[in-house]
Gaussian input, Z-matrix of N, CA and C with variables (Angstrom, degrees):
# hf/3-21g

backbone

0 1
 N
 C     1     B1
 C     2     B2     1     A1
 N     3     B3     2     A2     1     D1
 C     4     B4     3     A3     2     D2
 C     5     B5     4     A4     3     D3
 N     6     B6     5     A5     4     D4
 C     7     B7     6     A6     5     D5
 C     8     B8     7     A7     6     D6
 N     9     B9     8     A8     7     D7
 C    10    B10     9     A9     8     D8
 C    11    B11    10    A10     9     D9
 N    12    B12    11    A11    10    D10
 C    13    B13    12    A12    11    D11
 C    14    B14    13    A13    12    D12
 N    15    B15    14    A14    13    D13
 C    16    B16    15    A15    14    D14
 C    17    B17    16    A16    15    D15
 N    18    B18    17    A17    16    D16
 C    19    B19    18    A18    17    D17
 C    20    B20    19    A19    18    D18
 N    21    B21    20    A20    19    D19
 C    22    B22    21    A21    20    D20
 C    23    B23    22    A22    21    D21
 N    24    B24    23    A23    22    D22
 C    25    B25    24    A24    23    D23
 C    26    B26    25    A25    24    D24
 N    27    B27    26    A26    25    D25
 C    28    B28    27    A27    26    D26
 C    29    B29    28    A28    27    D27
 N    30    B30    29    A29    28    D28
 C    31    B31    30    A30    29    D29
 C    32    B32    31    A31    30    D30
 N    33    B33    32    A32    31    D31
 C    34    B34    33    A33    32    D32
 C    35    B35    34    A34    33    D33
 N    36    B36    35    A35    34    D34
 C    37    B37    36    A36    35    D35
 C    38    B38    37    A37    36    D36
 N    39    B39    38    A38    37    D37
 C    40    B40    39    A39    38    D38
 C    41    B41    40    A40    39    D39
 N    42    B42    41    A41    40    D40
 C    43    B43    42    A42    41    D41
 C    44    B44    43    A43    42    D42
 N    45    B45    44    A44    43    D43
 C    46    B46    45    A45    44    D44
 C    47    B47    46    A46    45    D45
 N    48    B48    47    A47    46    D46
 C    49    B49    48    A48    47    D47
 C    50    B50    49    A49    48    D48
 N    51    B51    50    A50    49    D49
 C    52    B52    51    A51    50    D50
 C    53    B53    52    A52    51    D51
 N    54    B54    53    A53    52    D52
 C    55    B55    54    A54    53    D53
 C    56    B56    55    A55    54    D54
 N    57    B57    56    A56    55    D55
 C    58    B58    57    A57    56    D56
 C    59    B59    58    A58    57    D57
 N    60    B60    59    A59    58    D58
 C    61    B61    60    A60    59    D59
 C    62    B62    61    A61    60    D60
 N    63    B63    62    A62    61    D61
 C    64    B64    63    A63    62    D62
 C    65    B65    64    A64    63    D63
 N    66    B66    65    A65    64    D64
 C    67    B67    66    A66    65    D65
 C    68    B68    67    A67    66    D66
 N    69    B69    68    A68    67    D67
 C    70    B70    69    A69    68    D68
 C    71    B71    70    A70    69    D69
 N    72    B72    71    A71    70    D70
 C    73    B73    72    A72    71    D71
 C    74    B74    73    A73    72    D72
 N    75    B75    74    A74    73    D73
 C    76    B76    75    A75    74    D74
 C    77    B77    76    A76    75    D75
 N    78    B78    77    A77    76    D76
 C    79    B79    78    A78    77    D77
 C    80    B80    79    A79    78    D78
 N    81    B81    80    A80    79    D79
 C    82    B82    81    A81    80    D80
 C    83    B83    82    A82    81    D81
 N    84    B84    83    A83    82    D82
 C    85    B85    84    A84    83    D83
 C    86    B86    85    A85    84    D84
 N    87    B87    86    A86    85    D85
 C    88    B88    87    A87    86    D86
 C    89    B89    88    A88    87    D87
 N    90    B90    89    A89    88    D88
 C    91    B91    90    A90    89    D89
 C    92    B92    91    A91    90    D90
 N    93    B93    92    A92    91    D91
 C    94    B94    93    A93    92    D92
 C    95    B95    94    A94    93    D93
 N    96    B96    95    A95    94    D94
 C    97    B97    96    A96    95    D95
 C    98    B98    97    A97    96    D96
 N    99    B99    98    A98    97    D97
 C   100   B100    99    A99    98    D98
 C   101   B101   100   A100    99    D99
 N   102   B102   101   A101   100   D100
 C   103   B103   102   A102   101   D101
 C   104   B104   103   A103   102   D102
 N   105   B105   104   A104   103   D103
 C   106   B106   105   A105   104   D104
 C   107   B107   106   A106   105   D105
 N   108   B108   107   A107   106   D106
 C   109   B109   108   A108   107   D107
 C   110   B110   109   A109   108   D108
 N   111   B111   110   A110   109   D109
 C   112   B112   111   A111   110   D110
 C   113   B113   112   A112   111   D111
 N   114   B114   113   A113   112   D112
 C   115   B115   114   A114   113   D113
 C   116   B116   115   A115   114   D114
 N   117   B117   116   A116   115   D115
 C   118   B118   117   A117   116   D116
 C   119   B119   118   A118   117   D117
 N   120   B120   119   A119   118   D118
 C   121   B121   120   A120   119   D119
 C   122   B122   121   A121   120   D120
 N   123   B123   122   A122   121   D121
 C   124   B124   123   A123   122   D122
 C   125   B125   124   A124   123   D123
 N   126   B126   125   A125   124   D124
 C   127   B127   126   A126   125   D125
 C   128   B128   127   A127   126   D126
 N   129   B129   128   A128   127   D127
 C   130   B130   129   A129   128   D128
 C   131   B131   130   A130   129   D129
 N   132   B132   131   A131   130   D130
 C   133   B133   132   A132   131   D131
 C   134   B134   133   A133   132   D132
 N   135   B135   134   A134   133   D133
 C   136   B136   135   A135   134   D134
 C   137   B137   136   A136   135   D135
 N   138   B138   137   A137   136   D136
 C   139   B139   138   A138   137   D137
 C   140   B140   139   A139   138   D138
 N   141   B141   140   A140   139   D139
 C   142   B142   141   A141   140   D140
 C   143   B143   142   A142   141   D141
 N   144   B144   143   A143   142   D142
 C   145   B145   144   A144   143   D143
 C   146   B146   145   A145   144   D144
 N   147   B147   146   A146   145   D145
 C   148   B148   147   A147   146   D146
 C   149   B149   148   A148   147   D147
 N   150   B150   149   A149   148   D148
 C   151   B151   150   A150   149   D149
 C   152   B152   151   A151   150   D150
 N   153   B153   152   A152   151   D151
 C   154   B154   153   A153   152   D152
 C   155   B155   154   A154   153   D153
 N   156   B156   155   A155   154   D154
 C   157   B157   156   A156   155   D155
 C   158   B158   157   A157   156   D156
 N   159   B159   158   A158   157   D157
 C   160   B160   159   A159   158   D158
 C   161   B161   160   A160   159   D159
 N   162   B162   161   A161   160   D160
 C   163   B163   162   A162   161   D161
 C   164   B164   163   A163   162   D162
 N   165   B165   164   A164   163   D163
 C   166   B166   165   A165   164   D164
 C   167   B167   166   A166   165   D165
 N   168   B168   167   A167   166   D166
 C   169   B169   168   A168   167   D167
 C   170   B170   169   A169   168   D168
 N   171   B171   170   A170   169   D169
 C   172   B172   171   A171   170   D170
 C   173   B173   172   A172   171   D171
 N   174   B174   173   A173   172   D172
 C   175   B175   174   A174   173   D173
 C   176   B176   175   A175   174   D174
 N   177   B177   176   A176   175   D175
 C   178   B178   177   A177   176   D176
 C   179   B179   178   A178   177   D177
 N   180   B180   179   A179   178   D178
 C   181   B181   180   A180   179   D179
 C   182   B182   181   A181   180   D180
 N   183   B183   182   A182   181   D181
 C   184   B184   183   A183   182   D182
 C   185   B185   184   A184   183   D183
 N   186   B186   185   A185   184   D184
 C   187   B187   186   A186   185   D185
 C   188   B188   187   A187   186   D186
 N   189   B189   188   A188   187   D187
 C   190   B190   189   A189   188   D188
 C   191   B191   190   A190   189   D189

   B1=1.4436
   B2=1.5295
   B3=0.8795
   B4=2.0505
   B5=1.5336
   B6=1.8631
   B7=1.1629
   B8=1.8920
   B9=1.3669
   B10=1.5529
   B11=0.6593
   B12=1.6838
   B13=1.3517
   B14=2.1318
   B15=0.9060
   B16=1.3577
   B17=1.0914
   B18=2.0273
   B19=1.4647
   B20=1.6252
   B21=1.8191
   B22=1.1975
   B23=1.8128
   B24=0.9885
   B25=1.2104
   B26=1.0234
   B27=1.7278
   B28=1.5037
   B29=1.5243
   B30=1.2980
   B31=0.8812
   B32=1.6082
   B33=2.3218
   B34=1.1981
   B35=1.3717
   B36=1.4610
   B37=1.2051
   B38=1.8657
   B39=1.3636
   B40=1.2749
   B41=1.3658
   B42=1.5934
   B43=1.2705
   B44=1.4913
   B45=1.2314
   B46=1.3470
   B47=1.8012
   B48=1.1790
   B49=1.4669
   B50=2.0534
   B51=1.1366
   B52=1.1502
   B53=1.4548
   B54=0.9878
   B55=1.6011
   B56=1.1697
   B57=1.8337
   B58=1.3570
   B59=1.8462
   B60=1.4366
   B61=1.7965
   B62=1.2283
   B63=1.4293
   B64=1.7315
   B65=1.4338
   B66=1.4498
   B67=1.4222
   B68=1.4930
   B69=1.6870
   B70=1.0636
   B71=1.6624
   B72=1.2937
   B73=1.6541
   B74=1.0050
   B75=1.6458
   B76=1.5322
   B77=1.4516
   B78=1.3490
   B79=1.5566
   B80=1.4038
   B81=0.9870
   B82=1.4361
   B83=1.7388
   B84=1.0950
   B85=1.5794
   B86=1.2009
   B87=1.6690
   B88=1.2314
   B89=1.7038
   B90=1.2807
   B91=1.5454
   B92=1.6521
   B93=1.2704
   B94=1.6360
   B95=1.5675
   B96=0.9809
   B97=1.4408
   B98=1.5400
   B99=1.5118
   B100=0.8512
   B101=1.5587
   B102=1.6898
   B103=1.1840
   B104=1.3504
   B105=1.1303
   B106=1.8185
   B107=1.4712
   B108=1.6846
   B109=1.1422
   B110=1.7878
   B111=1.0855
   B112=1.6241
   B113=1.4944
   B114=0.9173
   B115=1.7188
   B116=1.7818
   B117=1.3329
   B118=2.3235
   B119=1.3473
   B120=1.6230
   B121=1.9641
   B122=0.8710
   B123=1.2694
   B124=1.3919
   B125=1.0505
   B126=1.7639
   B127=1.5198
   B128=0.9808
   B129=1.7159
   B130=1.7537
   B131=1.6030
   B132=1.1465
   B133=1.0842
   B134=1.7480
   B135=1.4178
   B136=1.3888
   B137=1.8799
   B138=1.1124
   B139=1.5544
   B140=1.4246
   B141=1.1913
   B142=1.7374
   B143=1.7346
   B144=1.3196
   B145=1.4502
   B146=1.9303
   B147=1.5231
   B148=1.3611
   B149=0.9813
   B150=1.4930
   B151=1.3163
   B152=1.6161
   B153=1.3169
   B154=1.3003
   B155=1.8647
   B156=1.2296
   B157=1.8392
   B158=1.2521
   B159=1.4311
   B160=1.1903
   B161=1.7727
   B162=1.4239
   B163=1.8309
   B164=1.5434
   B165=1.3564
   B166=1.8024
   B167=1.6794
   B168=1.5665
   B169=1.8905
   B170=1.1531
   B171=1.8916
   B172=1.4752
   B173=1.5176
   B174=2.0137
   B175=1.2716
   B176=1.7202
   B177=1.3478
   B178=1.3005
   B179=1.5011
   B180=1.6954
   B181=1.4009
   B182=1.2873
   B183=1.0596
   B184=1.7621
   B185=1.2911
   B186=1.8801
   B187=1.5192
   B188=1.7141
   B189=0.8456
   B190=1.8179
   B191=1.5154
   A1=108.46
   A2=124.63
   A3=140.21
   A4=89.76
   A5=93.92
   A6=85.48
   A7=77.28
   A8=126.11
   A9=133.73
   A10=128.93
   A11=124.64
   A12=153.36
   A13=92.80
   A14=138.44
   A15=162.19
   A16=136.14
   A17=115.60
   A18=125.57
   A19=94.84
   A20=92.42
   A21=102.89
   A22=126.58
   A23=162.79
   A24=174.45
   A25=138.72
   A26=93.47
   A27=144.13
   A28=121.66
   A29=121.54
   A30=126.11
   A31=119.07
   A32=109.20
   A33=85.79
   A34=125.35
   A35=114.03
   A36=126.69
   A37=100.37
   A38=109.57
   A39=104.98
   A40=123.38
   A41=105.30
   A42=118.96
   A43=121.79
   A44=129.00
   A45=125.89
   A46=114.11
   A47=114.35
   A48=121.96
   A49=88.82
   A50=121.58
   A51=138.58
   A52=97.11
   A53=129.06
   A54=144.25
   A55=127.06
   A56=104.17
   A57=125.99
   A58=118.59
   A59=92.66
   A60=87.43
   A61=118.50
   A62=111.79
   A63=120.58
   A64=91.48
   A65=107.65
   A66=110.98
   A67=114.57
   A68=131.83
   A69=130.82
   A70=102.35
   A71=110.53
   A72=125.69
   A73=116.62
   A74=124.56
   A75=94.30
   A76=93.18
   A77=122.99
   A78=117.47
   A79=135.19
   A80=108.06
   A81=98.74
   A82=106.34
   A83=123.59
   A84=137.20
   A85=128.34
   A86=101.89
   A87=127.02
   A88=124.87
   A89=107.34
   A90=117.20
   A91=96.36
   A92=108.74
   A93=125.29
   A94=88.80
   A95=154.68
   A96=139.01
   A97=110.21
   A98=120.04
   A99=109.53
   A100=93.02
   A101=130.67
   A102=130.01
   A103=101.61
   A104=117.93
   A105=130.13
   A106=98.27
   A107=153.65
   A108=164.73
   A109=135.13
   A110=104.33
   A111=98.30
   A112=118.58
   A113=110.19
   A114=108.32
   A115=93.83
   A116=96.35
   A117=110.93
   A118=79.99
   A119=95.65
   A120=109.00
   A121=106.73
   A122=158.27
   A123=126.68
   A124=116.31
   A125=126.24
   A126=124.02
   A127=122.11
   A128=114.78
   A129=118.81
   A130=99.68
   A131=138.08
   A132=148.40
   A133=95.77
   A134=92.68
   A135=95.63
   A136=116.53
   A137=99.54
   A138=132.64
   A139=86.79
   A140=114.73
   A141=118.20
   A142=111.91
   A143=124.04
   A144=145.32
   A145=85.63
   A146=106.20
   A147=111.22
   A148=135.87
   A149=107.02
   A150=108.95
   A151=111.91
   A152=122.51
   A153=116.86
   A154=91.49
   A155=109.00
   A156=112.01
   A157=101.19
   A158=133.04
   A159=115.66
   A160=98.02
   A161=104.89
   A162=120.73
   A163=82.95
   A164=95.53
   A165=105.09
   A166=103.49
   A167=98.28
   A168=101.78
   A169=91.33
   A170=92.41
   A171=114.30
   A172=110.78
   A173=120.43
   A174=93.10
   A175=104.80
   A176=109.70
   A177=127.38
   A178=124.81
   A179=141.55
   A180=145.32
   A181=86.84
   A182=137.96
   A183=141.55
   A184=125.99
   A185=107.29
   A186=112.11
   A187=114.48
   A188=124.57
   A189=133.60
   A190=130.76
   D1=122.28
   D2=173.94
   D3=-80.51
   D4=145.93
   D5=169.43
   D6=-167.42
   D7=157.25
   D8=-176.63
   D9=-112.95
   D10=122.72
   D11=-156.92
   D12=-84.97
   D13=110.62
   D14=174.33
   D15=-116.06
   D16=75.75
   D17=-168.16
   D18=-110.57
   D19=144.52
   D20=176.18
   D21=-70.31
   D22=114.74
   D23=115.40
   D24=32.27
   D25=-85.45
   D26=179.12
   D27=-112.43
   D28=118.91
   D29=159.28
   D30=-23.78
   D31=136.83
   D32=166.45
   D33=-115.62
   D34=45.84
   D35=-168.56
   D36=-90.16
   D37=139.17
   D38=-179.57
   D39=65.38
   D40=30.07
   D41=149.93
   D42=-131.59
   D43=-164.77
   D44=-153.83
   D45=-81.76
   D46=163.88
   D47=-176.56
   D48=-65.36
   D49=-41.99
   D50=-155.58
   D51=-73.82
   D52=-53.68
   D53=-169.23
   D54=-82.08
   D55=-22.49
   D56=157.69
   D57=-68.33
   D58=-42.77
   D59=174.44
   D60=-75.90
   D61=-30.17
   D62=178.12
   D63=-42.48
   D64=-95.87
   D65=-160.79
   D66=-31.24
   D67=-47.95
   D68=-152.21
   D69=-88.67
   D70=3.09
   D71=155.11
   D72=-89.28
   D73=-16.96
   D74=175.10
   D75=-113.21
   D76=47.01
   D77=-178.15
   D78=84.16
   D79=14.61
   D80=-164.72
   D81=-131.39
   D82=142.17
   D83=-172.28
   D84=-110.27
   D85=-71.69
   D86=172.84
   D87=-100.96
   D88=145.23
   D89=176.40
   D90=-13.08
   D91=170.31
   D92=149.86
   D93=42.39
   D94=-65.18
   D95=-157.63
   D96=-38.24
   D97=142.10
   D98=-158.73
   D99=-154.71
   D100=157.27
   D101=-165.07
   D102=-156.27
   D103=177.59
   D104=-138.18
   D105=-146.66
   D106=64.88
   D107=143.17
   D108=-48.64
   D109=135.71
   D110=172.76
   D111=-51.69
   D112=161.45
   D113=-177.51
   D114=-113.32
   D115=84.93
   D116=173.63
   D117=-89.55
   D118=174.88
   D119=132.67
   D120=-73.30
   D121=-66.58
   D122=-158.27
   D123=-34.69
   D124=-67.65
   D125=-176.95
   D126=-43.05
   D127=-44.15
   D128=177.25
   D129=-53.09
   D130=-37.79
   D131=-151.00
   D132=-72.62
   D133=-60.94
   D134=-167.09
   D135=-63.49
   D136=-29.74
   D137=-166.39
   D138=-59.18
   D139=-54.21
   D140=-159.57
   D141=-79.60
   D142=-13.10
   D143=-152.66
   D144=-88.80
   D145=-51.48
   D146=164.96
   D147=-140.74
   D148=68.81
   D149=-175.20
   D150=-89.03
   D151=14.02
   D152=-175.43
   D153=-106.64
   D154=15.47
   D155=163.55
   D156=-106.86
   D157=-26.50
   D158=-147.06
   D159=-126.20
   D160=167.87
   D161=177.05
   D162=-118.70
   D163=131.05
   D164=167.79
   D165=-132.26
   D166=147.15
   D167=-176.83
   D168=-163.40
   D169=128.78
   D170=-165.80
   D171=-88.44
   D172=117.10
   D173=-172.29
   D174=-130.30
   D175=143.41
   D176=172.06
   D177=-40.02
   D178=81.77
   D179=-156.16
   D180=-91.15
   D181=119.66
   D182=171.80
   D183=-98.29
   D184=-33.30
   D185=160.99
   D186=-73.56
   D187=3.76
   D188=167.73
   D189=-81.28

């Protein structure tokens, strides 16, 4: 089962009211923090809204 590793980057200061909740929906707050998610559409969804904040890497869960 794949599923995406999603650490924040970029600062989210001086970006959108919109881009601020994204991220803080898929977990994430602070710099470098980084979280471990199913790979839905939704997430892709969300993933893509800011992906110019975020490093994403797709990883293989094998006990799942």
């Amino acid at each position: 089962m794949k599923k995406l590793k999603v650490t924040l980057k970029r600062s989210l200061i001086n970006t959108s009211a919109h881009q601020r909740a994204t991220a803080r929906g898929l977990g994430l707050g602070k710099l470098n923090h980084g979280r471990v998610l199913e790979n839905t559409p939704a997430v892709r969804g969300m993933v893509k809204q800011v992906l110019h904040l975020v490093d994403v890497e797709e990883i293989d869960v094998a006990g799942e």
